[in-house]
C-alpha positions as CSV (number, residue, x, y, z in Angstrom):
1,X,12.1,-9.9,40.3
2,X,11.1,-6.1,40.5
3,X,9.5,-5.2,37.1
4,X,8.5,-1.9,35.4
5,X,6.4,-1.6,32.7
6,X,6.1,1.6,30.8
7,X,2.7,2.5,29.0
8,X,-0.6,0.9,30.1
9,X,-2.2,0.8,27.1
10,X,-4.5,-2.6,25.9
11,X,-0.5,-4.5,25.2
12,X,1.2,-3.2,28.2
13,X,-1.6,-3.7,30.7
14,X,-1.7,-7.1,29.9
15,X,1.9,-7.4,30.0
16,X,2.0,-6.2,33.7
17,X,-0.4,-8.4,34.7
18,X,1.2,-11.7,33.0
19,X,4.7,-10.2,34.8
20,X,3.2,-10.0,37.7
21,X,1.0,-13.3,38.0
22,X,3.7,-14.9,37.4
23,X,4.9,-14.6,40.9
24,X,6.9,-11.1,40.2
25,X,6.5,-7.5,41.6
26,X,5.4,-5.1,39.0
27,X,5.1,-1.3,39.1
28,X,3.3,-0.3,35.7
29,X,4.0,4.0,34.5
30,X,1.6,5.5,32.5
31,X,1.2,9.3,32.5
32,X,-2.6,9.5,32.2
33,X,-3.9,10.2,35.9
34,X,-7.0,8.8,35.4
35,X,-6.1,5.5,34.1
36,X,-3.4,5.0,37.0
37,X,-6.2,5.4,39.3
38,X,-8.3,3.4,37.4
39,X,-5.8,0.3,37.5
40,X,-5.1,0.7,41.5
41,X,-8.8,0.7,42.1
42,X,-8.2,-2.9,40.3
43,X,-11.0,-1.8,37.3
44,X,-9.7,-2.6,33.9
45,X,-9.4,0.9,32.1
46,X,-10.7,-0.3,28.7
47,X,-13.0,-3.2,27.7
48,X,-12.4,-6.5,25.9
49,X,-9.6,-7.9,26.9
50,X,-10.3,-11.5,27.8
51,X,-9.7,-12.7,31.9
52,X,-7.7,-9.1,32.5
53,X,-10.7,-7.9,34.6
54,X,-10.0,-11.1,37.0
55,X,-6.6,-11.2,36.8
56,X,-5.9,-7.4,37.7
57,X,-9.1,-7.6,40.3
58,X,-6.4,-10.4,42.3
59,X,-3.1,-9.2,41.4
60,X,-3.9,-5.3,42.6
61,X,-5.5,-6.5,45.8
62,X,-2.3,-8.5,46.4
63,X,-0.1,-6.1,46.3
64,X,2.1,-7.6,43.4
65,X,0.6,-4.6,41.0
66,X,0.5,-1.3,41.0
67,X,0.5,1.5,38.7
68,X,1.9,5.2,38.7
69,X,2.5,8.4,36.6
70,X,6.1,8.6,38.3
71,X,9.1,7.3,36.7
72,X,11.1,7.5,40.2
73,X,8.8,5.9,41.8
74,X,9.1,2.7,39.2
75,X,12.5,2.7,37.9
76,X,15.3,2.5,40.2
77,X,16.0,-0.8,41.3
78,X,13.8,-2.4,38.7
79,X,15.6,-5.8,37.5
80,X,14.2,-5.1,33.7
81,X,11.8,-2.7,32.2
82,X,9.8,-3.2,29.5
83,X,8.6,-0.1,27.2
84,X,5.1,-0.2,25.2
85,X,5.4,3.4,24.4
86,X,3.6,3.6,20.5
87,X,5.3,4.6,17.6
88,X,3.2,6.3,15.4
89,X,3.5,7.4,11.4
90,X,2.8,10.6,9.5
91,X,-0.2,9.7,7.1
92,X,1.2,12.3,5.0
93,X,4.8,11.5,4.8
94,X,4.8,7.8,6.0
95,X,7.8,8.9,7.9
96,X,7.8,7.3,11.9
97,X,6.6,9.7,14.8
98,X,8.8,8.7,17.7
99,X,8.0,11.5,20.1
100,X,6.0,9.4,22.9
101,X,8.7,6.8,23.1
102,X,11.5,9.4,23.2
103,X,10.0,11.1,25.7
104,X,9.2,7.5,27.7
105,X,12.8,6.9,26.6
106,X,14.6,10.0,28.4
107,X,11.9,9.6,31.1
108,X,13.4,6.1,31.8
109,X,17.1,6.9,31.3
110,X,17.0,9.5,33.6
111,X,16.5,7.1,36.6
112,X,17.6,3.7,35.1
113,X,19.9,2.2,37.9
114,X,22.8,-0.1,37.4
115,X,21.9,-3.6,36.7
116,X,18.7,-3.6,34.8
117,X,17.6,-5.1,31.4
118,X,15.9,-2.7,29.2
119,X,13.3,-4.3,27.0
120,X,11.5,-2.4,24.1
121,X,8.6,-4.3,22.8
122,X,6.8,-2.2,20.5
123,X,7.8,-2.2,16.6
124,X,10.0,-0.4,15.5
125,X,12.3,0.6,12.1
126,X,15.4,-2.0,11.9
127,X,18.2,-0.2,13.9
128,X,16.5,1.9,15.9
129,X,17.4,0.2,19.0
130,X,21.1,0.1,18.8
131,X,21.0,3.5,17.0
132,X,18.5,5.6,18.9
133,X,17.5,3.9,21.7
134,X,20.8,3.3,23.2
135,X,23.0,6.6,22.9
136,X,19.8,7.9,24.7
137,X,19.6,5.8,27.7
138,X,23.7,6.3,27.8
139,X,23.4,9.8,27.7
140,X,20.8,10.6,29.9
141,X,21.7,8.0,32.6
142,X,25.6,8.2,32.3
143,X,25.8,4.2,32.6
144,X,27.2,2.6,29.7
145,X,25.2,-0.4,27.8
146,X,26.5,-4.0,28.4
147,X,28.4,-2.8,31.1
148,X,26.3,-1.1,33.7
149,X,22.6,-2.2,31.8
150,X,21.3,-4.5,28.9
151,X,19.5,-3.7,26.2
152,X,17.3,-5.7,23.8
153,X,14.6,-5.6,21.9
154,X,12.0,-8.1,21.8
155,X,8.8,-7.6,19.5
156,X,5.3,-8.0,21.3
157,X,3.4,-10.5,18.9
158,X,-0.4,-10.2,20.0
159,X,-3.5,-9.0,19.3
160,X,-5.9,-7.3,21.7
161,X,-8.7,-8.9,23.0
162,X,-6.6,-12.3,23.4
163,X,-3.3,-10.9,24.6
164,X,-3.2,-14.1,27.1
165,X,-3.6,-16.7,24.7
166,X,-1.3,-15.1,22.4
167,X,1.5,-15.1,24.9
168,X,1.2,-18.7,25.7
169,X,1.1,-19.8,21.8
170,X,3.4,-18.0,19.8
171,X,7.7,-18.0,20.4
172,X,9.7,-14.8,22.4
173,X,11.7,-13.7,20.1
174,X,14.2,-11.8,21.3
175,X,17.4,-9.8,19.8
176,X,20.4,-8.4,22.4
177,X,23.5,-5.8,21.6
178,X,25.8,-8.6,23.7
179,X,26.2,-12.4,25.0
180,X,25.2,-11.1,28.2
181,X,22.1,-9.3,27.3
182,X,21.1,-12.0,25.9
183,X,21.6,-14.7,28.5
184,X,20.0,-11.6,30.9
185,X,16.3,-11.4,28.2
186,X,16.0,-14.8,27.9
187,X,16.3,-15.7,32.0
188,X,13.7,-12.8,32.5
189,X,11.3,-13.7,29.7
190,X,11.8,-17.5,30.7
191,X,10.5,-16.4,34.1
192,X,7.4,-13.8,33.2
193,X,5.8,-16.0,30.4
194,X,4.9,-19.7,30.1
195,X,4.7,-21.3,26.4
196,X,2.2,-23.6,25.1
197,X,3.2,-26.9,23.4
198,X,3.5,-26.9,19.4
199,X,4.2,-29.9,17.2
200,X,4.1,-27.5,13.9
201,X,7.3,-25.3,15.0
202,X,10.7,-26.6,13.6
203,X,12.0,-26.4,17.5
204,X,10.3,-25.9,20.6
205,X,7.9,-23.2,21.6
206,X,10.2,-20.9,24.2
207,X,12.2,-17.9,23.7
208,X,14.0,-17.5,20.6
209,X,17.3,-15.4,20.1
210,X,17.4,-14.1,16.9
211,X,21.3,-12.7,17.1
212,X,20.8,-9.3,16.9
213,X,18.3,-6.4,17.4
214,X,17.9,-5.7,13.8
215,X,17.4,-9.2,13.1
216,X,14.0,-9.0,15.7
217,X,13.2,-5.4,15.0
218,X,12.8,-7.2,11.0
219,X,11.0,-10.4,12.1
220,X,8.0,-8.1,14.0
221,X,8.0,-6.0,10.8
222,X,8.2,-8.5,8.2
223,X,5.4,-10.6,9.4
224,X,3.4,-8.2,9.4
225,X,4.1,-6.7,6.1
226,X,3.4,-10.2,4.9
227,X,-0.1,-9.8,5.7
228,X,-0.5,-6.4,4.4
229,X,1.0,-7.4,0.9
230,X,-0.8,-10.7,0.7
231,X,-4.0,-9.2,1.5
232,X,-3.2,-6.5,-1.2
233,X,-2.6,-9.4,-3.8
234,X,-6.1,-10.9,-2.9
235,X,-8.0,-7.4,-3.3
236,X,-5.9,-7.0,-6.7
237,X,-7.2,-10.7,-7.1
238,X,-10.6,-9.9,-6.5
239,X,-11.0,-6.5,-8.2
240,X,-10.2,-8.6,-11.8
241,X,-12.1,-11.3,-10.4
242,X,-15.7,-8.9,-9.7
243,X,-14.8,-7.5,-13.2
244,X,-14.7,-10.5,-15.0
245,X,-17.9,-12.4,-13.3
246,X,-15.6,-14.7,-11.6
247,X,-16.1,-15.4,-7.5
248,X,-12.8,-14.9,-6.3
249,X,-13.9,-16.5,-2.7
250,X,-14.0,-19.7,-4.8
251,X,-10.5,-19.2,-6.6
252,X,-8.8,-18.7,-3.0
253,X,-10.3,-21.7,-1.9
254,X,-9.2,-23.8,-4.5
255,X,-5.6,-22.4,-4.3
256,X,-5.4,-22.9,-0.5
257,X,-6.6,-26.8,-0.7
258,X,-2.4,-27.4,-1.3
259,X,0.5,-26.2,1.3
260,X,2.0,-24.1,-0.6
261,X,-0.7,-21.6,-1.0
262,X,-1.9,-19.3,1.7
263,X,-4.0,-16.2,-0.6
264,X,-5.9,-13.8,2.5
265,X,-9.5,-12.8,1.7
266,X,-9.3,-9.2,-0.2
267,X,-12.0,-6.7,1.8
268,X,-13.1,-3.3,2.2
269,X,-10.4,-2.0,4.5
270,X,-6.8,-3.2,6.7
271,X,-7.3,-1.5,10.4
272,X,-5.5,-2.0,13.4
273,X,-2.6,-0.9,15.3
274,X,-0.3,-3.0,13.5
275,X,-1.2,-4.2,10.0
276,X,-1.9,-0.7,8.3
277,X,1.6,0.8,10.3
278,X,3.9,-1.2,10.0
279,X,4.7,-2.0,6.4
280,X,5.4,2.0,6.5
281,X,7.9,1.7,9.3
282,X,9.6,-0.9,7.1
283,X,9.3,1.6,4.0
284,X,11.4,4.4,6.2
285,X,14.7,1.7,6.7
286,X,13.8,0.3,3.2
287,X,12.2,3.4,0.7
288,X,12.9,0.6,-2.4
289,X,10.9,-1.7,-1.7
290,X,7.9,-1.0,-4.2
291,X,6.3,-4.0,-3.5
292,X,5.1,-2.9,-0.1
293,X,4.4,0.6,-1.3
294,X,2.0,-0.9,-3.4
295,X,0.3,-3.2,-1.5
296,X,-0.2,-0.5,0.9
297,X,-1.4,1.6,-1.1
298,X,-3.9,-0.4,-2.9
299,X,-4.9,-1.6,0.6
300,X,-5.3,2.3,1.5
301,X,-7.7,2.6,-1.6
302,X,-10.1,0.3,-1.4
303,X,-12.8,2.0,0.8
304,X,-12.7,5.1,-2.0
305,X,-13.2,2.2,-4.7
306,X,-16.0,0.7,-3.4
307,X,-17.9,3.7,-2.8
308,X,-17.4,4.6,-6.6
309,X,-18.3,1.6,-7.4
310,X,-21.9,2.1,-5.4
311,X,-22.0,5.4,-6.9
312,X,-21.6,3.9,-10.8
313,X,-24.6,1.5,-9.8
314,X,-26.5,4.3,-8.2
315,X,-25.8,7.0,-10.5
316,X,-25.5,9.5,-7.8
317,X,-25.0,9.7,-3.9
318,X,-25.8,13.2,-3.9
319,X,-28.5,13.5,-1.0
320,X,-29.1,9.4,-0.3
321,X,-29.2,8.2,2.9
322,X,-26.0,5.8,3.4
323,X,-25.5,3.7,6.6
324,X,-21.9,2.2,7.7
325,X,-22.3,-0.7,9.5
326,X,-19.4,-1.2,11.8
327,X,-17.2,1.3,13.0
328,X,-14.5,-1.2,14.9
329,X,-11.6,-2.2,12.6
330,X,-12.3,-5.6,13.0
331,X,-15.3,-8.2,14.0
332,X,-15.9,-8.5,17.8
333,X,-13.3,-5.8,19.0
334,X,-14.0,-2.3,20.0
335,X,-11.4,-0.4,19.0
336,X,-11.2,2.0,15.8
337,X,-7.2,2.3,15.1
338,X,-7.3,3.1,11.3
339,X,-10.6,1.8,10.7
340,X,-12.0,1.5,7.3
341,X,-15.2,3.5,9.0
342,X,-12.9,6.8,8.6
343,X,-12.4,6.7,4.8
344,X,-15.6,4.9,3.8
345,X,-17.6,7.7,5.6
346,X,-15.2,10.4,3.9
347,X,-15.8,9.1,0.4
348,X,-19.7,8.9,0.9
349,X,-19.2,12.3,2.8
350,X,-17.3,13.7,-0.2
351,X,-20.4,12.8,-2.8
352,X,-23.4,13.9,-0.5
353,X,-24.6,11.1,0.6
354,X,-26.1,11.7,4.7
355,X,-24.2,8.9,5.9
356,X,-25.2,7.7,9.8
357,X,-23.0,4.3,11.7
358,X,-23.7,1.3,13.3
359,X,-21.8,-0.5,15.8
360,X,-23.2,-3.4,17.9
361,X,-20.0,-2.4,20.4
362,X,-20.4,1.3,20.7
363,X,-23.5,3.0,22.0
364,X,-25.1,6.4,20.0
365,X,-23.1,9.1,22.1
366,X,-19.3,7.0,21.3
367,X,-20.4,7.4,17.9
368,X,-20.6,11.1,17.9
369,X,-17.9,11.1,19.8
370,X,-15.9,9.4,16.2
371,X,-18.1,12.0,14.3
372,X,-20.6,10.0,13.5
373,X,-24.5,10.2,13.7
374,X,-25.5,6.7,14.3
375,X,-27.8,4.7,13.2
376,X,-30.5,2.4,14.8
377,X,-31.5,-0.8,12.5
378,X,-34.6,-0.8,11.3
379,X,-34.3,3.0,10.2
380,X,-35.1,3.5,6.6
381,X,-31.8,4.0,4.0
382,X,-31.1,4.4,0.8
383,X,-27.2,2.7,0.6
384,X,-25.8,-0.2,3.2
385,X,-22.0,-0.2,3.1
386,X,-20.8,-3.4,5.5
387,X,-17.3,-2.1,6.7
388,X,-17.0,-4.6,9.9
389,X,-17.6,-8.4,10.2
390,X,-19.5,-8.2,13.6
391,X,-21.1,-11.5,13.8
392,X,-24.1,-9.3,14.6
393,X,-24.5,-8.6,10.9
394,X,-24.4,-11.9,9.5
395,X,-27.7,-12.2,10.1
396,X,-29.0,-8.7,8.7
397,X,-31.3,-8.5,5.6
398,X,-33.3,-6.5,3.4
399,X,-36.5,-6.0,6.0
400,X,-34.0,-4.8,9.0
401,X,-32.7,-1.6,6.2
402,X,-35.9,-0.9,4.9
403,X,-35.7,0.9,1.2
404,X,-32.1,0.0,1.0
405,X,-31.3,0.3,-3.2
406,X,-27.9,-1.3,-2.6
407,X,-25.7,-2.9,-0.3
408,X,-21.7,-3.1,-0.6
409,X,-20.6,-5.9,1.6
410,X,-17.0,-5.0,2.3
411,X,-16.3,-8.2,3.8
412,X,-18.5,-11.1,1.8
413,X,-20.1,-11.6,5.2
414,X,-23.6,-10.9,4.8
415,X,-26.2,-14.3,3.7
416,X,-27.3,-13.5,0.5
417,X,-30.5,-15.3,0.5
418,X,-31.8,-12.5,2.8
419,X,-30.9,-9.8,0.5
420,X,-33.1,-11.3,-2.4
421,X,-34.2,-8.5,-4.8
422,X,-31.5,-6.0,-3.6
423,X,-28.3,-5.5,-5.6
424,X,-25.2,-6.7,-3.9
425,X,-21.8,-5.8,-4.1
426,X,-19.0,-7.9,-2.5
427,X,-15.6,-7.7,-2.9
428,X,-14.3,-10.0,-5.2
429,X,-17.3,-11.4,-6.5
430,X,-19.7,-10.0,-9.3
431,X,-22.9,-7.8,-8.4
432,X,-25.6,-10.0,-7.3
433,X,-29.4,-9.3,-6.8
């Protein structure tokens, strides 16, 4: 097959290059320049993502990749295209911010040929493929869906840094606006991905048609909102827990030794591309479901509570020195979508504390780059707030922050036997010293 893939960010990157080593001819469209050349000189464009170096070093000097900024050079003739485009949301209003995948969309439509299957993989509100989506590509291609092309949508369900592994483990699921886009998305994704064996699924590990668009546009959003709200239930867990001298750690422990129990761990802050977004894309299809507003929003305030919390133990920020450790979202990836290193630093910021970062990942001038001053360990601080669980840091004690008065460990991953004599705060768990 001849495959397009539009955005070449860290999920549609990937994407190409599993289309394409899978015997196919892929064209990838992305309109920043530099990363276009940086793909055809066969260099990955961003760091981290396991065997993509390897894979795009062979598949670019084969010929069976290639990337461009030009829709008409990609498009026409393509047997399916698969959009990445991102979806963003107002932090004010919550509402969805569709502009770059409009603009992909009416990029696309105006040289989509007769024949091809149109894919959209990146989440999106229930209904927006039949309702927005397709009256675009109709209009600004004059071909008529199910007649002329296919549409479906078919969530992508990985995480960066293992986007491989992911494809091979976890079920396609995709949803079509007819019988014949169907049978059309599950022949191409049968072809472009190969699926892992699972004894725990309730049928076998493939591509899965979930009926309808909405139906998959849903699935990606309610799994995901899942983890959102039951990580908000374990940080309202362990905010009683901390105030009542009780170690919530143990609690979730105990309640997860049966099946029918899966509590998260609560912690400092939810970043990421997907976890803190897409319960509010849900909330613009769905504004009644107070649930999810709540978990979200609890989930939002966390890094603000646990800076008031250091404050009430210090009696004052005003003028400490504070050190962030971590600016990544997460442990062992180096990427800072919605990281809890933005509102931590803010709410130290906001009571006048001089606050520097870390980051084991990022080097002193990507830090300043953020708007940070970094930090270099052994430096002498006041406050340690422990906003990423870099495995660098599990190690970390009392002699490597020297004066350090308090540490908040966002993410009860610090050893507490080498923070003897200081007074520790984790989340979920009553202060220690």
């Amino acid at each position: 097959m001849r495959i397009a893939v539009v955005a070449l960010g860290k999920i549609g990157l990937p994407l190409a290059v599993q289309f394409a080593a899978s015997g196919h001819e892929v064209v990838g469209v992305d309109i920043n320049p530099n990363a276009v050349a940086t793909i055809n000189a066969g260099i990955e464009p961003f760091p981290g993502e396991a065997h993509l170096q390897e894979k795009l070093t062979e598949l670019v000097g084969s010929g069976r990749l290639r990337a461009t900024t030009d829709y008409a050079e990609a498009i026409p003739g393509a047997d399916a295209v698969v959009l990445v485009a991102p979806v963003f949301v107002d932090d004010e209003t919550w509402e969805p911010d569709f502009a770059p995948m409009q603009s992909a969309t009416e990029s696309l439509a105006r040289h989509l040929t007769p024949g091809t299957l149109v894919s959209y993989e990146t989440t999106l509100p229930v209904g927006t493929t039949r309702n927005r989506w397709k009256p675009m590509l109709e209009e600004g291609s004059g071909l008529t869906e199910g007649v002329d092309f296919h549409l479906v949508y078919s969530p992508e369900r990985v995480l960066t840094g293992r986007v491989f592994e992911d494809l091979r483990k976890y079920p396609k699921l995709i949803g079509a606006l007819s019988a014949e886009g169907t049978r059309r998305a599950r022949e191409f994704y049968e072809a472009v991905l190969q699926f892992d064996e699972r004894a725990d699924l309730p049928r076998p590990n493939g591509v899965w048609d979930l009926g309808t668009t909405e139906a998959a546009e849903m699935a990606k959003l309610a799994e995901t909102t899942y983890r959102d709200v039951n990580i908000g239930l374990a940080n309202q867990f362990g905010l009683f827990a901390a105030s009542h001298g009780i170690d919530v750690y143990k609690v979730i422990e105990a309640c997860n030794s049966q099946p029918y129990s899966h509590i998260h761990r609560p912690g400092i802050a939810v970043g990421g591309h997907c976890i803190p977004v897409y319960p509010r894309l849900y909330l613009s299809t769905d504004p009644d479901a107070d649930i999810i507003r709540t978990a979200r929003q609890l989930n939002a305030s966390m890094p603000e509570r646990l800076v008031a919390q250091a404050e009430g133990m210090l009696g004052s920020l005003d003028g400490l020195r504070a050190v962030v450790l971590g600016a990544a979202y997460r442990g062992g990836v180096k990427e800072t979508a919605f990281s809890g290193v933005f509102p931590t630093v803010a709410a130290l910021r906001a009571r006048g504390a001089e606050v520097r970062v870390h980051d084991p990942l990022y080097s002193d001038e990507e830090l300043r780059a953020l708007g940070f001053e970094p930090y270099a360990i052994g430096a002498e601080a006041d406050l340690v707030v422990l906003q990423t669980d870099h495995a660098a840091y599990r190690d970390l004690g009392a002699e490597d922050v020297p004066g350090a008065k308090l540490l908040v460990d966002g993410r009860a991953a610090t050893d507490p036997r080498r923070w003897v004599g200081t007074p520790r705060i984790v989340v979920g768990s009553a202060l220690t010293a």
